[in-house]
Structures are given as C-alpha cells and as structure tokens.
C-alpha positions as CSV (number, residue, x, y, z in Angstrom):
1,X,-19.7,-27.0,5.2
2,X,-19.3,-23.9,3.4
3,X,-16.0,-22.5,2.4
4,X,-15.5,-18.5,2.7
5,X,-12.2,-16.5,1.3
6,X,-11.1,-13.7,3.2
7,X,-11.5,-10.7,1.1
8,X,-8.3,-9.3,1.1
9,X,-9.3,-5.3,0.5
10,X,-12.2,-5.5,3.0
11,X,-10.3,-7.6,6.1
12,X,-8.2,-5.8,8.1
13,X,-6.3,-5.6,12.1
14,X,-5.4,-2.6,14.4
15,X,-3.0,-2.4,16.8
16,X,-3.2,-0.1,19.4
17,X,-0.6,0.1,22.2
18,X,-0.4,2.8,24.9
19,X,3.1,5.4,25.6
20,X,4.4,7.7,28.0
21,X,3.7,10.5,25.5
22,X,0.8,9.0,23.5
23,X,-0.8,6.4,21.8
24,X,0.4,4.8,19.1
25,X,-2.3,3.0,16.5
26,X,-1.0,0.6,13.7
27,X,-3.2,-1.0,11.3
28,X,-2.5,-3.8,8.3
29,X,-4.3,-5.0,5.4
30,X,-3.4,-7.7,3.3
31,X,-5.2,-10.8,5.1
32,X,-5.5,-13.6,3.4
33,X,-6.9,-17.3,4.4
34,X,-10.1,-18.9,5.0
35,X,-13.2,-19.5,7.2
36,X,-15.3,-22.9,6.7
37,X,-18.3,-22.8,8.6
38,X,-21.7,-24.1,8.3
39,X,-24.3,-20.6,8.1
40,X,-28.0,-21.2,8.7
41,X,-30.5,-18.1,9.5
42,X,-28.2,-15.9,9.4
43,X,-26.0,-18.1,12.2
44,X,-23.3,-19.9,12.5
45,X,-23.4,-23.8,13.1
46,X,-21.4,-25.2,16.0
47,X,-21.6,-28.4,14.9
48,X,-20.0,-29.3,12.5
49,X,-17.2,-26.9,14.2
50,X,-16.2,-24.0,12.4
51,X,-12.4,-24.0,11.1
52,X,-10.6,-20.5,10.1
53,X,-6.9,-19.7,9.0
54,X,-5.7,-16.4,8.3
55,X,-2.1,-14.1,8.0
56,X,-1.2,-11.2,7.3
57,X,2.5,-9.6,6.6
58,X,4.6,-7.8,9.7
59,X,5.7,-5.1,7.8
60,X,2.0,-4.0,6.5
61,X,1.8,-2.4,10.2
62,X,1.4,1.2,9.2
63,X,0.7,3.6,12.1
64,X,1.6,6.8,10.0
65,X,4.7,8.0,12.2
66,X,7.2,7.4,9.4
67,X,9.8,6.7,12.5
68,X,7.2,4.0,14.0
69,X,7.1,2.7,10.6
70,X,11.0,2.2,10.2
71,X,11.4,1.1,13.5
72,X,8.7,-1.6,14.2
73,X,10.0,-4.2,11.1
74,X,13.3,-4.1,12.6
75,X,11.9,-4.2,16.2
76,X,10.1,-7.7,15.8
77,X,12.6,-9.2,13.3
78,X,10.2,-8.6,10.0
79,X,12.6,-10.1,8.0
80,X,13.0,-13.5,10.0
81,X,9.4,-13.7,10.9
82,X,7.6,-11.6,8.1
83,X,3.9,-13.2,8.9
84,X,1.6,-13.3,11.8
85,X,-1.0,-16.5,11.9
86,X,-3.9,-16.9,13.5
87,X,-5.1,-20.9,13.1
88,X,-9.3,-20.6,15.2
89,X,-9.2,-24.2,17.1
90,X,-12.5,-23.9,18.8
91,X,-15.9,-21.6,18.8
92,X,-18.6,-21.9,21.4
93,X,-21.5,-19.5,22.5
94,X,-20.8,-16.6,23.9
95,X,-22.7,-14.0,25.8
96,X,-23.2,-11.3,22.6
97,X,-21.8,-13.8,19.9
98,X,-19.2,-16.3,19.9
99,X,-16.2,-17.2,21.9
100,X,-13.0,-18.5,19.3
101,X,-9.9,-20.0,20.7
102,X,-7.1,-19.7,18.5
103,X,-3.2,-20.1,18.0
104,X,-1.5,-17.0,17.4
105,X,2.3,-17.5,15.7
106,X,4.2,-14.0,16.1
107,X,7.8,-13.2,16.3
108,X,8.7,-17.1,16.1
109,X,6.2,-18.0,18.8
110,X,2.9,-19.1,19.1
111,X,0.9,-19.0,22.2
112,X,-3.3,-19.5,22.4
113,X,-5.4,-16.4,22.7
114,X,-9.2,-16.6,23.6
115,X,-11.8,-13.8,23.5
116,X,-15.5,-12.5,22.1
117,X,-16.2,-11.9,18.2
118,X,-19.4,-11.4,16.2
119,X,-20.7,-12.9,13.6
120,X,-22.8,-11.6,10.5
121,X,-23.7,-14.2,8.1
122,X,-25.9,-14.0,5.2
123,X,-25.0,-17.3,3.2
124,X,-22.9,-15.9,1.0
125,X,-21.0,-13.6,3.0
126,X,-19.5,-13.3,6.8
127,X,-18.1,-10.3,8.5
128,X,-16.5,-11.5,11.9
129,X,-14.9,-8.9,14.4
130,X,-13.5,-9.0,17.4
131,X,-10.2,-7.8,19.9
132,X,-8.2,-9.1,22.4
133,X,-5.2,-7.3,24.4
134,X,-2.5,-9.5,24.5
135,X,1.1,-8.8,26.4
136,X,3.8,-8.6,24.0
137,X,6.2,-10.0,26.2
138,X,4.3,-13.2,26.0
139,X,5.7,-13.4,22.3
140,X,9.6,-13.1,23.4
141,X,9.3,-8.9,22.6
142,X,10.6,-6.3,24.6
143,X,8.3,-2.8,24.6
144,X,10.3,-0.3,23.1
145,X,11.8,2.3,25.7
146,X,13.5,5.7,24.4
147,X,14.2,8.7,26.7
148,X,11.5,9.5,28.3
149,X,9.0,7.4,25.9
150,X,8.0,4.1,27.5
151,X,5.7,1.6,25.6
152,X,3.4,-0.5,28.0
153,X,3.3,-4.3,27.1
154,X,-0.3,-4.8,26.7
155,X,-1.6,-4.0,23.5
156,X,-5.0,-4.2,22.1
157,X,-5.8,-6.3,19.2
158,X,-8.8,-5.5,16.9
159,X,-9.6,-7.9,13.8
160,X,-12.1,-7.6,11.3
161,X,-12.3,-10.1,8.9
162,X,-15.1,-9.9,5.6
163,X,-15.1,-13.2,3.9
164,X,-17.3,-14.4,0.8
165,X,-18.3,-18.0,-0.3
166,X,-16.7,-19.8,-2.7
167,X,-18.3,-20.9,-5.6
C-alpha cells in the first residue's frame, strides 16, 4: 500500500454558510496528514481499504471580512480547540467516484460525516475532492445571530486534498 503526503500549499477547505444579508465564504490552508491507498490504472483499490488522516488549524478560516475573521476564533473557542480532524474510516463505490465515511473532531466533538468525493490517481500523485453540508449545531455551536443578521446552521463543506507519494 502506497503512502501519499498531503501537500500542504496545494490542499485546501471552503466553508460556505448562508445569512440574512449574504453569504459568507471562508477558506483555510495549511492541511497536513496522509492518505495510504493502493492506486492501480489510474484507480483506487478497495481492498486493501484505503486509510486517510488529515487537520488543519481553526484560526486559518479566512473569509476576508476582517470582522468575520476576528469573530469566528473566538466564536468556536480557537484557542481550546485550535484543529479540526478528519480520520476516513471507510471508502466504497459510489455512483461518480467514491463514497468515504469519516470522523470529523470540531469544537471538542466528533461526530461521523458521509458523502461523495473523486479521485484522480496517477501513481505518484492523488487529488481527492469532495463537500458535505453539515449542521453546526451538531458540533455543540450556536449560528451567530446579530441585529438583523441571522446565520443558518447548515453549512457547506468543500475539501480538496492534492497528495504525492512518498519515496
């Protein structure tokens, strides 16, 4: 089974979660972890199963709103829970891909989340992407209510993770 690194500068996650007044889109870098899996034309193997582990810091969020910036940290307790981890505990075929299961540790819980991603493998080199909406509330958080400004619980969830083999 082949062992891929997440490539930190290439992997990244949006966050997109719906207002009153507008959307508001987040996005982080700084992924780090790993992906072993077993790649054969261009595929991934289901057998042996394919493992993957990867985080990312809280307080890369960056939507651009300097306010939104300031206020999510503090919002889902950066400081006492500065990473979110996503451990994959099963793939199986999916319609247009794959289907991952996977634990999801955010805010001092963790709760399983299951949806679509695809795959591109070339041997050396996977690109796997996918998004889920997930309710915030499910993760012991609150959406944010100022004024007239009302955030919606369910936020969208997009992941794209490049990954090269080690040597």
């Amino acid at each position: 089974m082949g062992r891929f690194k997440i490539i930190l500068e290439r992997s990244r996650v949006w966050v997109e979660a719906r207002s009153t007044l507008h959307p508001v889109v987040a996005e982080a870098g700084g992924l780090t972890g790993f992906i072993e899996a077993e790649v054969a034309a261009s595929r991934v193997a289901l057998d042996p199963p394919p493992r993957a582990r990867f985080e990312f810091p809280v307080e890369g969020l960056r939507s651009g709103n300097p306010l939104f910036d300031q206020e999510l940290p503090r919002r889902v307790d950066a400081r006492r829970y500065p990473t979110v981890a996503v451990e994959v505990k099963e793939v199986s075929a999916g319609a247009d891909g794959y289907r991952v299961r996977a634990q999801v540790s955010f805010h001092g819980v963790t709760r399983e989340v299951e949806g679509p991603v695809t795959v591109r493998a070339d041997g050396n080199r996977l690109v796997v992407e996918g998004e889920q909406v997930v309710d915030i509330r499910d993760f012991g958080l609150e959406p944010p209510r100022l004024l007239l400004l009302r955030v919606y619980p369910n936020v969208k969830v997009r992941v794209r993770l490049e990954a090269e083999k080690e040597a």
